[in-house]
C-alpha positions as CSV (number, residue, x, y, z in Angstrom):
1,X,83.7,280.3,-72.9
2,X,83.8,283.6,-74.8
3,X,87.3,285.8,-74.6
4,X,85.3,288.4,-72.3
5,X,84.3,285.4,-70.3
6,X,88.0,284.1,-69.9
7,X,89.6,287.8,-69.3
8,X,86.7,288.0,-66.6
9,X,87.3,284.5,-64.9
10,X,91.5,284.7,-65.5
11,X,91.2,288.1,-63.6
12,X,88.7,286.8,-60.9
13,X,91.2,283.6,-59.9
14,X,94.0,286.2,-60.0
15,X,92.4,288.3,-57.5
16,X,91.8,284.9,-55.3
17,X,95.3,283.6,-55.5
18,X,97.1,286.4,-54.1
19,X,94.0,287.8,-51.2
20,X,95.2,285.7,-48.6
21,X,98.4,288.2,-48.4
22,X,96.2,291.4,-47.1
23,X,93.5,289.2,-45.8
24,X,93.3,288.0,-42.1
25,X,92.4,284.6,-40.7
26,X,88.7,285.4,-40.3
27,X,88.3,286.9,-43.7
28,X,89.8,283.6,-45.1
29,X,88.0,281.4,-43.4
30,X,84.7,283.1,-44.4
31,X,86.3,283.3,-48.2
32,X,86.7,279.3,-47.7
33,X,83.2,278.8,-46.5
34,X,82.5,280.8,-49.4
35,X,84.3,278.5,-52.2
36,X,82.8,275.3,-50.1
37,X,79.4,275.8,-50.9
38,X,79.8,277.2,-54.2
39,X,81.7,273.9,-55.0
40,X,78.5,272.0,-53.7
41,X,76.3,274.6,-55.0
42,X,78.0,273.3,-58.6
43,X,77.9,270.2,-57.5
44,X,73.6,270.4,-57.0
45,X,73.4,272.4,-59.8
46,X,74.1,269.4,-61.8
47,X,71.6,267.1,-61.2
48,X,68.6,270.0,-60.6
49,X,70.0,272.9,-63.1
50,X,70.9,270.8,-65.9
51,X,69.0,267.4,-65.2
52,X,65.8,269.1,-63.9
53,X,65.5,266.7,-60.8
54,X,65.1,268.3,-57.6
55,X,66.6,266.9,-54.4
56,X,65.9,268.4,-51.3
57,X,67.7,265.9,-49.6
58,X,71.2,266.5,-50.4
59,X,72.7,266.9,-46.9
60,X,72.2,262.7,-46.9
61,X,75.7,263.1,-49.2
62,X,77.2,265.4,-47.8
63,X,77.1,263.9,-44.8
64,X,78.0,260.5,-45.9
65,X,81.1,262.4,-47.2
66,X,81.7,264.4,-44.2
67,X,81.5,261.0,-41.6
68,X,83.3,259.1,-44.1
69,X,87.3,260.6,-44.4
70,X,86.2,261.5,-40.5
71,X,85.8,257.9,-39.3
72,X,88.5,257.0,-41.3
73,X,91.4,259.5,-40.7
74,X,90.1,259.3,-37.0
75,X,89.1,255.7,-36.1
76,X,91.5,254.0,-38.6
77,X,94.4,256.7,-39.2
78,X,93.6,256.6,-43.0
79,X,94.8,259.7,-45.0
80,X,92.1,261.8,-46.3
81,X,94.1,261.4,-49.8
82,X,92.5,258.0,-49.8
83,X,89.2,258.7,-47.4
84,X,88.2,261.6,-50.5
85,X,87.8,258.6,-53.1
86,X,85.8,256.5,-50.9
87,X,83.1,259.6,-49.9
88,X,83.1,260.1,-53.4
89,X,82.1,256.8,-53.9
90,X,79.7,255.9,-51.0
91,X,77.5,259.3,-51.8
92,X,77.7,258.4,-55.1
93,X,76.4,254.9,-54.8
94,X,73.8,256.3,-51.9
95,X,72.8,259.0,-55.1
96,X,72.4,256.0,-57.5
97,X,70.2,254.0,-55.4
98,X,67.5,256.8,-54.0
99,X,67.8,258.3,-57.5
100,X,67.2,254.2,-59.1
101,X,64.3,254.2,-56.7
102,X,62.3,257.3,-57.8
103,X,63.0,256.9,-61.6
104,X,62.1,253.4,-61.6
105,X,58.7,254.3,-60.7
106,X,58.6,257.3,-62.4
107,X,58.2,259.0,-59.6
108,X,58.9,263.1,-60.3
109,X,59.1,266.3,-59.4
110,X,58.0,267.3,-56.1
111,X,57.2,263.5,-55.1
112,X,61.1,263.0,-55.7
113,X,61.8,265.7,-53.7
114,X,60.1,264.3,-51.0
115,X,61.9,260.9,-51.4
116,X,65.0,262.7,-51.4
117,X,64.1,264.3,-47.9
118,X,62.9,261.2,-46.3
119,X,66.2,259.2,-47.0
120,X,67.8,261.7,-45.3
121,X,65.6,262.5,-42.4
122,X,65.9,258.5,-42.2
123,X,69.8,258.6,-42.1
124,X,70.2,261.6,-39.8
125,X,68.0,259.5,-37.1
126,X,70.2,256.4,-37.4
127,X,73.5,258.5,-37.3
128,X,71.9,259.9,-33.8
129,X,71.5,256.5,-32.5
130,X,74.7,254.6,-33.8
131,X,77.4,254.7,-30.9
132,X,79.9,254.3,-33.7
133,X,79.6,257.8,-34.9
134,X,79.1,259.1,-31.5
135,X,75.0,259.2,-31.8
136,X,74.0,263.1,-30.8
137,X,77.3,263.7,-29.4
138,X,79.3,264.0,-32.0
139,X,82.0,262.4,-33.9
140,X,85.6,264.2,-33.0
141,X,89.0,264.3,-35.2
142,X,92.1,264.4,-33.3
143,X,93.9,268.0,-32.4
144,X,96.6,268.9,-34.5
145,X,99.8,268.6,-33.3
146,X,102.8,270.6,-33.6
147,X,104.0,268.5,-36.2
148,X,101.0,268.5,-38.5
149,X,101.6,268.7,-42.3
150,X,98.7,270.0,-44.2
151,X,99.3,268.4,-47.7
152,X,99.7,265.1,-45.8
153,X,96.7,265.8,-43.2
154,X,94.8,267.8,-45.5
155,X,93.8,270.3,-42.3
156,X,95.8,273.2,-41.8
157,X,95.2,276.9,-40.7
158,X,93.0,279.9,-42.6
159,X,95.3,279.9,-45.6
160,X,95.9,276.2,-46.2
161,X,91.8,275.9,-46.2
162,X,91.7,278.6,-48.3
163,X,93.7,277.4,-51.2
164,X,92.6,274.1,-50.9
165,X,89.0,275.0,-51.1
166,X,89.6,277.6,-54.0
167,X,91.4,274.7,-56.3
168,X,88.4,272.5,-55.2
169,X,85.4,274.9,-56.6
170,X,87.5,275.4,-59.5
171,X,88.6,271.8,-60.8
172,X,84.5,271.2,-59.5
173,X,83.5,274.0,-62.1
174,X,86.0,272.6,-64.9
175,X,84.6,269.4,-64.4
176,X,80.6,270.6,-64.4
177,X,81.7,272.4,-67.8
178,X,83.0,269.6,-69.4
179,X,80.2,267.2,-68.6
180,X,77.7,270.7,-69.5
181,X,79.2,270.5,-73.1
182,X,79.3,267.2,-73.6
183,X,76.8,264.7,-75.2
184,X,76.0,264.0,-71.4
185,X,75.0,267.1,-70.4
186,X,72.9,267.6,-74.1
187,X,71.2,264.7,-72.6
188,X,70.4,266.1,-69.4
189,X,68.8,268.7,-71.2
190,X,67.0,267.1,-73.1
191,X,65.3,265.1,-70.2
192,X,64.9,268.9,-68.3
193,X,62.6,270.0,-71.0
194,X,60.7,267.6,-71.6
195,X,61.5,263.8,-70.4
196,X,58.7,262.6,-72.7
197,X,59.5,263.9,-75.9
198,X,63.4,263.3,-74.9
199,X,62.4,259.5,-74.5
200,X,60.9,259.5,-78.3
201,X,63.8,260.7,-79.8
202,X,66.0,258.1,-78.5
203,X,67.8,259.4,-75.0
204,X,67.4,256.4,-72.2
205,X,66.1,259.1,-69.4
206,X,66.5,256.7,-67.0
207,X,70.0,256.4,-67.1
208,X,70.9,259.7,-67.4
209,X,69.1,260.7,-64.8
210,X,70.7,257.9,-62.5
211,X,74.0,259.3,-63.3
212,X,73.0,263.1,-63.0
213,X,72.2,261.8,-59.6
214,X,75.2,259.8,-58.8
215,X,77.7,262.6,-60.3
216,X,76.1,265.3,-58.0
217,X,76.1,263.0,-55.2
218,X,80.0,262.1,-55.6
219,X,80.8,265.6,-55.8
220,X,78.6,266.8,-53.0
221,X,80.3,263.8,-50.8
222,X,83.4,265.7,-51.6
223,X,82.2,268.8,-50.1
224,X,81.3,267.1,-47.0
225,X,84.5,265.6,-46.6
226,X,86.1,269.5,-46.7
227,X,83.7,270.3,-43.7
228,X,84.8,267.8,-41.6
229,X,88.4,268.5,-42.6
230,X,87.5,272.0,-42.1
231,X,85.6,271.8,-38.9
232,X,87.0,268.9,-37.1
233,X,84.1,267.5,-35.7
234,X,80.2,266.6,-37.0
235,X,77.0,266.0,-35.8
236,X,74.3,264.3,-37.7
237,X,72.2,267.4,-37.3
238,X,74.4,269.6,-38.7
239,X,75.6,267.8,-41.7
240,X,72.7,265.7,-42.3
241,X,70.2,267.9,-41.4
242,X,67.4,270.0,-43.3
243,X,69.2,273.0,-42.4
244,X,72.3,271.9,-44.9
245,X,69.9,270.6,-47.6
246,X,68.8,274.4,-47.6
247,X,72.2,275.7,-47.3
248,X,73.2,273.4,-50.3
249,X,70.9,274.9,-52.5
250,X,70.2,278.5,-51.5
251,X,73.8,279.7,-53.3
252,X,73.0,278.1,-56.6
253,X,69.0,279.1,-57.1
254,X,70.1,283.2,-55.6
255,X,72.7,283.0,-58.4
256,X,70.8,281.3,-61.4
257,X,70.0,277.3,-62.1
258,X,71.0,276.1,-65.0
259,X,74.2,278.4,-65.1
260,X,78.1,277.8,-64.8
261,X,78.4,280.4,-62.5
262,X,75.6,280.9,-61.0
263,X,76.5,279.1,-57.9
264,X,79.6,280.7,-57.5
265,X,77.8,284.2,-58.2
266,X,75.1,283.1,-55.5
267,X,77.8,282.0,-53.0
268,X,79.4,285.4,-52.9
269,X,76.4,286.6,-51.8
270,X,74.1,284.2,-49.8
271,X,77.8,283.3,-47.1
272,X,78.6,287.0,-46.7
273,X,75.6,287.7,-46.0
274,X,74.6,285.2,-43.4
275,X,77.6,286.3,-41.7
276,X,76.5,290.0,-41.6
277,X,73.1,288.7,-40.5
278,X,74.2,287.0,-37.5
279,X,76.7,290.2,-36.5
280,X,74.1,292.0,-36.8
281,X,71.6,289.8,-34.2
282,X,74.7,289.8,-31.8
283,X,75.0,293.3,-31.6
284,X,71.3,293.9,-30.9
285,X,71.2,291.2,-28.7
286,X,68.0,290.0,-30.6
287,X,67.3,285.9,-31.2
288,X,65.8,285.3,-34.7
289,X,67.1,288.6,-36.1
290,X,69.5,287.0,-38.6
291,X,66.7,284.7,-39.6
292,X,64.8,287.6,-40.3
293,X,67.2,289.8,-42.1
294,X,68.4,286.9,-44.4
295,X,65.4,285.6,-45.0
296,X,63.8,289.1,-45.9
297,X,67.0,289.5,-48.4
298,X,66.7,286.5,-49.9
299,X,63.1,286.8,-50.9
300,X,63.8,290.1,-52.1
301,X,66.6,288.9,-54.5
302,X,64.4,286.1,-55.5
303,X,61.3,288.4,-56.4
304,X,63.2,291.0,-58.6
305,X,65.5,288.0,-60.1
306,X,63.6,285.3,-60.2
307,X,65.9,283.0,-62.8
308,X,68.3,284.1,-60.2
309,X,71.1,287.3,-60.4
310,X,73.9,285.4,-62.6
311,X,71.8,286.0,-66.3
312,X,71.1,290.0,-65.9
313,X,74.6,290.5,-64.2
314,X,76.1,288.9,-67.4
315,X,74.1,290.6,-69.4
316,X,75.2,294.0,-68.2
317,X,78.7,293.5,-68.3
318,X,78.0,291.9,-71.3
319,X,79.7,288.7,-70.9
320,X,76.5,286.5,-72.4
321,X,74.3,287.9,-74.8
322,X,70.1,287.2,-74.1
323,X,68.6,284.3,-75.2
């Protein structure tokens, strides 16, 4: 990072930590969704923005994440402290073995995408039909009681959300720039711009895409895990649905692929203004107006910015030079 960069991001976190004291609950809670899907938007960002392999299918992690510290918090009164590990782990492993799948027969591009949908389309229609999970009608966590404690619980009100979802996105950024800058992420690169040439010169492709997959999957598990937390209940069409997939990758392509903050940048935008969106088809009482409005808006950013708004934003307040 240059200086300008680290006076910009030291004010920006400075800014976060102390909002929640003029902010009210429904400002934080939209400020939480906010840092939620900038944190998965990082997460994606990973494996398509720096590995150049796009998954479309990403709500199949997030979900395994999500049902995951649900099922066990709920079912088997495990602590989410321990349930966070284990979605990190199942999505990884369920990352590793669509991703082994594709790249061991070379299969890329939009054809990977398209594997990446069908696992999970394919897992969304079990999840509707397993009793364990509570098939279409949804999997529940208990109420919290009087006596809840959120460190312990990890589910509190607004603020605790808030917080805990703000030191999430940012130890998920920390961790995307180390692995950016190191001989990793040089790798993943490498196998963006040309997997070919990247193969003659000695980097094993395969393996790094596998773990470009698997990293964004662990991470993206995370996330899901948050919205159940968050939420308290989940429903395979929700959280394994298209719908998410989209949702997971709007924030990061709106604020630039292949950026450190893009996703966050894209986040700030894309959450705040669904919200407005659907205010705005409430008061006019018309079905399909939010559609319209975001949909209208994000086609606009994407026509006049289309490697996304985070490059000529930096550019302008000149905290990265053009390259």
């Amino acid at each position: 990072m240059t200086g300008r960069q680290q006076a910009a991001a030291a004010a920006f976190l400075s800014v976060l930590a102390v909002l929640p004291a003029v902010a009210d609950d429904f400002q934080l809670s939209v400020l939480a969704l906010i840092f939620l899907f900038a944190y998965v938007g990082i997460a994606w960002n990973l494996m398509m923005g720096f590995a150049g392999q796009l998954s479309l299918g990403h709500a199949l992690y997030f979900g395994i994440g999500a049902y995951t510290v649900a099922v066990l918090a709920g079912k088997y009164g495990i602590t989410p402290w321990l349930g966070m590990p284990a979605a990190f782990a199942l999505a990884a492993a369920a990352a590793a073995l669509v991703g082994t799948l594709g790249f061991r027969f070379a299969v890329r591009g939009v054809y990977f995408a398209l594997l990446t949908i069908a696992f999970s389309e394919f897992t969304r229609i079990a999840f509707e039909h397993w009793d364990f999970v509570g098939k279409t009608g949804g999997f529940f966590l208990r109420a919290l009681g009087p006596d809840n404690r959120p460190l312990v619980s990890l589910r509190g009100g607004a603020t605790f959300f808030y917080y805990a979802l703000l030191v999430t996105m940012v130890l998920g950024w920390a961790l995307s720039a180390a692995l950016v800058s190191s001989r990793l992420g040089y790798y993943w690169r490498a196998v963006r711009e040309d997997e070919d040439a990247a193969r003659a010169i000695g980097v094993p492709a395969f393996r790094m895409k596998v773990a470009a997959a698997a990293l964004s999957g662990g991470l993206t598990g995370i996330g899901g895990a948050w919205f159940g937390l968050l939420g308290g209940s989940l429903f395979p069409e929700t959280v394994l649905g298209m719908r998410m997939s989209i949702d997971v990758i709007i924030a990061p392509i709106v604020g630039g692929l292949g950026s450190l903050y893009g996703p966050i940048l894209g986040a700030f935008i894309v959450i705040p203004l669904n919200e407005f969106a659907k205010e705005l088809a409430q008061h006019f009482n018309v079905n399909g107006l939010n559609f319209l409005i975001y949909g209208a808006l994000l086609c606009a950013i994407v026509l006049f910015a289309p490697h996304g708004l985070w490059p000529p934003l930096a550019r302008l307040l000149r905290l990265e030079t053009r390259r």
